[in-house]
Structures are given as C-alpha cells and as structure tokens.
N, C-alpha and C positions, 0 to 999 in steps of 0.2 A: 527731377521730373518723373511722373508717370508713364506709364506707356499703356496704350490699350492694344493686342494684340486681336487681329482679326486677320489670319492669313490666304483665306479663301477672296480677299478681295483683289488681291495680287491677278488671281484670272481675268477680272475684267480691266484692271486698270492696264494691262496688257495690251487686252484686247482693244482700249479703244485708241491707241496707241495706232493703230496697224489697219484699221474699218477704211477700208477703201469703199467708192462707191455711195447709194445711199439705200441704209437700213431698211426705209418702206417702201423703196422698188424692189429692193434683195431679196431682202426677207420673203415677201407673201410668195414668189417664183421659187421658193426651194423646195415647198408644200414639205415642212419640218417643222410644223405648229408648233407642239411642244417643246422641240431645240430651241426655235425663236423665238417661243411665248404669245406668241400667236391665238389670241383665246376663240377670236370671233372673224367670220368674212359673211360681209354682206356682199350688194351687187356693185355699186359704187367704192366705200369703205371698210375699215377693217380695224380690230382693237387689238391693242396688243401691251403685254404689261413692261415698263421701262425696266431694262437690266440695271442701272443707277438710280432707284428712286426716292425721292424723297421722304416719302412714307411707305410701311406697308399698303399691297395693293395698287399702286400708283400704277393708273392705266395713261395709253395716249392712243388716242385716233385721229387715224388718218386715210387720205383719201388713196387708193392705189396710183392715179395717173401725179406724175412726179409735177410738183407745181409749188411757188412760193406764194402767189397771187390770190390771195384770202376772196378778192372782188372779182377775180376770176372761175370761180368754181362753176360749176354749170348749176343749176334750180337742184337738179337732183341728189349732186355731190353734197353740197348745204344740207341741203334736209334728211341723206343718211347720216349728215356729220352728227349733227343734232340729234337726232335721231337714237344713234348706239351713244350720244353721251350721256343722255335719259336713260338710256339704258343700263349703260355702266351705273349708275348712280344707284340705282334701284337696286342692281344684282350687287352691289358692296355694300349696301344698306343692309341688305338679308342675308349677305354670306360671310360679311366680316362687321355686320354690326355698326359701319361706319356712322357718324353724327353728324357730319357736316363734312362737306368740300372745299377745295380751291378747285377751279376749271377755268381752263385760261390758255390761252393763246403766244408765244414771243415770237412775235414777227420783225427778220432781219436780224443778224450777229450782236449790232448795237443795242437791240430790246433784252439778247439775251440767250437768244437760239442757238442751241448746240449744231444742230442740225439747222441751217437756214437757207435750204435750198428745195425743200419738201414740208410743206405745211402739217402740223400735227396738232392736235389739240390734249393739253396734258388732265387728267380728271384725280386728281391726288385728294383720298378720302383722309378724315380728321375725326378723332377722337377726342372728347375731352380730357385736359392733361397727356395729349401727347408730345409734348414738348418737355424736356426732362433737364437736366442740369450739362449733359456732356456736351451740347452743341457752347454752352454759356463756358464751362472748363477746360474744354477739351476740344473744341471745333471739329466733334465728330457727331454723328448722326448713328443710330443705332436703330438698326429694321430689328423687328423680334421675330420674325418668320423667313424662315430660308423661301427664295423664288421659286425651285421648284414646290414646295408645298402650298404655295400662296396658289401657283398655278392650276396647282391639282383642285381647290377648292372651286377657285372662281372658273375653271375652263366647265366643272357638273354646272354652276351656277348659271352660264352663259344656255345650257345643251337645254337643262329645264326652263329656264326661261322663254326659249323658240320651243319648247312644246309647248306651251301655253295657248 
C-alpha cells in the first residue's frame, strides 16, 4: 500500500479532538479574525472559512446568536444569511474563479451536522474536474492551497467588495 503523507493535518485533527464549547459563539468573541478565519461580520451574521473543508475556499455562515432552529431565525437573521451567501458566491467567483457551488444546510447530527447545535450554512465553491482520482484510490481529499493563503485572498476579496 501507498501512503500519502500530509503532516500539517495532524494540527487539526487534534484540534478537533479537544473544541469544547461552540465554534460560532467562540470564535466571533475572540475578535482573532485571521487566527479563526474569520473573513466577514455583519450585524446579524458572520462568514467564516471551514478549517476541514471540502474544497478549496469552502466557506460557512452563520448567524452569531447560538440557535439550531432554521424556522426560528428572526426576518433579519434570514436575510443577512442569504444575503453574505450571495455574497460569498460572488467574491469566489472573482477571487478563486469558482464555477459552480454546493450551498446547503445539515440540520440535526442525523442529516449530518458536525456541529448540530448552531446553525450554519456551508457555501463549498466547485471547479470543473475538481474531483481527482485520490478520493476514488485513496479516500483522501486533497486542498491545493494552504488556509492561510486562501484566507489572505478571499479576507482583500471580502474588504473590496464592502467598498463597493
């Protein structure tokens, strides 16, 4: 057998090991954007790029007040959700070239949800022939940009975009 070595993932598999607490109440209260990845804060929501993601760019938003309740959000939560996922969509359109998305929701452990006690909405940009042989060989998944670089791009992406 093969072996693909990728030793830098050892940090997070660690890491999620040990995440007490939950990520999008934590996170945004540390005001460590770039430690946290933290790209964007609105008044309601906030975007922020997943440290495990499935693709390059893989963003997720979410609302600040801690809530599983999708039918619960208030008028304005909703429509900031929507809102920066238009958004995101548009700024990895122009800053990573993306071609298409998955944007989508796992509500509840049983749908899927890592996190299933804080609603998030996951917006994972798609390229065509991003899908490669090691997921089919190897049951691995291969990002071609380290997350702080990905961060460095899309956090300019986020800044020019609200000057607009």
């Amino acid at each position: 057998m093969r072996q693909l070595w990728a030793p830098w993932r050892i940090r997070y598999i660690l890491e999620a090991d040990k995440v007490g607490g939950c990520i999008f109440c934590d996170k945004p209260k540390e005001n460590e954007d770039k430690r946290n990845l933290i790209l964007y804060r609105g008044r309601k929501c906030f975007v922020m790029m997943n440290k495990f993601p499935y693709n390059n760019g893989h963003l997720m938003v979410a609302p600040y007040r801690h809530t599983a309740d999708l039918a619960g959000l208030s008028p304005e939560e909703r429509e900031e959700l929507m809102a920066l996922a238009g958004m995101s969509v548009e700024i990895l359109e122009r800053v990573l070239s993306a071609q298409g998305f998955n944007i989508g929701m796992n509500l509840g452990r049983v749908a899927g949800a890592g996190i299933d006690q804080h609603l998030h909405l996951h917006v994972v940009p798609r390229w065509n022939g991003d899908t490669n042989f090691m997921p089919i060989l190897g049951d691995v998944k291969v990002i071609s940009e380290a997350l702080e670089e990905t961060y460095r791009k899309l956090r300019s992406g986020f800044e020019d975009f609200t000057r607009r």
